[in-house]
N, C-alpha and C positions, 0 to 999 in steps of 0.2 A: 251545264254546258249550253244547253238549249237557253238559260234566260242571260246569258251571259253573250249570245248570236244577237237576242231582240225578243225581248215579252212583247205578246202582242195586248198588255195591259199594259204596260207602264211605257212610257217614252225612253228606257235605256237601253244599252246594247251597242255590239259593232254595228249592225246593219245603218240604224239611226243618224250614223256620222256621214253617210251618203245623202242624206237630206238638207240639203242649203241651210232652209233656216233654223238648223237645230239647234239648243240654245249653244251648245260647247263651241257652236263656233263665234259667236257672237262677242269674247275677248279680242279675236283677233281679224275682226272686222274692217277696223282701220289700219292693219299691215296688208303693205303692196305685194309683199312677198308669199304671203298665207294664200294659198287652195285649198276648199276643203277638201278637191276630191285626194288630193296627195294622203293626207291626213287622217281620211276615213280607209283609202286603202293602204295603207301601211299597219295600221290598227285592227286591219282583216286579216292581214298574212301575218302577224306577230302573236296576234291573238291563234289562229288556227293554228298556225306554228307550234304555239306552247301545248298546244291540248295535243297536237301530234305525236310530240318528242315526249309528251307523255306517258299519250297510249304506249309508245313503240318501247321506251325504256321499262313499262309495269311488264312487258311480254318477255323481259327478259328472266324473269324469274324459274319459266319454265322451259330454257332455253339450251344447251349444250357451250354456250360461249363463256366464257371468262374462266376463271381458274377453279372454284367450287363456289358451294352452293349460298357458304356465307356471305362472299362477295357479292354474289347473285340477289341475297336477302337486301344486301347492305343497299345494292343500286336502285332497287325497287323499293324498297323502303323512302329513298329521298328521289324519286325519279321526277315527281310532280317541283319540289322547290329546285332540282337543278333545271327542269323546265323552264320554270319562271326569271331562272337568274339568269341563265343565256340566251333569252331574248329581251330580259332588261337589259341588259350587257349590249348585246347588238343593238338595240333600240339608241341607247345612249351613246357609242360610239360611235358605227358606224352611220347610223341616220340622225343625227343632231342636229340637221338641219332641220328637220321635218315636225312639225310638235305634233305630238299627239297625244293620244288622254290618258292619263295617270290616278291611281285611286287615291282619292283625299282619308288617308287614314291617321 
């Protein structure tokens, strides 16, 4: 989590993307439209987002909520990729105006 905020060895990270001239913003340099600060903070609150709905779905393991304890495994077990997917999901829907950075995989 911590190198995924900003190493302070390597030039990657959310923090990074508050910096003008980082390279990621440098594709879209010559749109009128592109801010980076839009871009860097949306990619702070999506990113901190995900680690959130993380954390808070892994707690439900030991939790009194849902029906039993399998259900309870089941959600913790996938808590981190339903993280990810519902703030790709929000990312891509509702902010698709906004670009932000995406892993080259």
């Amino acid at each position: 989590i911590i190198d995924a905020l900003g190493s302070p060895f390597q030039p990657v990270g959310l923090y990074y993307y508050f910096q003008k001239d980082h390279k990621s913003h440098d594709e879209n340099e010559d749109d009128e439209n592109y801010w980076y600060m839009s871009t860097a903070f949306l990619s702070l609150v999506l990113g901190l987002g995900t680690t959130m709905v993380a954390f808070m779905l892994r707690k439900i393991k030991f939790s009194p909520f849902c029906c039993n304890a399998s259900v309870r495994t089941s959600i913790t077990d996938f808590s981190v990729t339903a993280a990810i997917l519902f703030f790709t999901v929000l990312d891509k829907v509702v902010f698709k105006n906004v670009d932000t950075e995406t892993l080259n995989v």
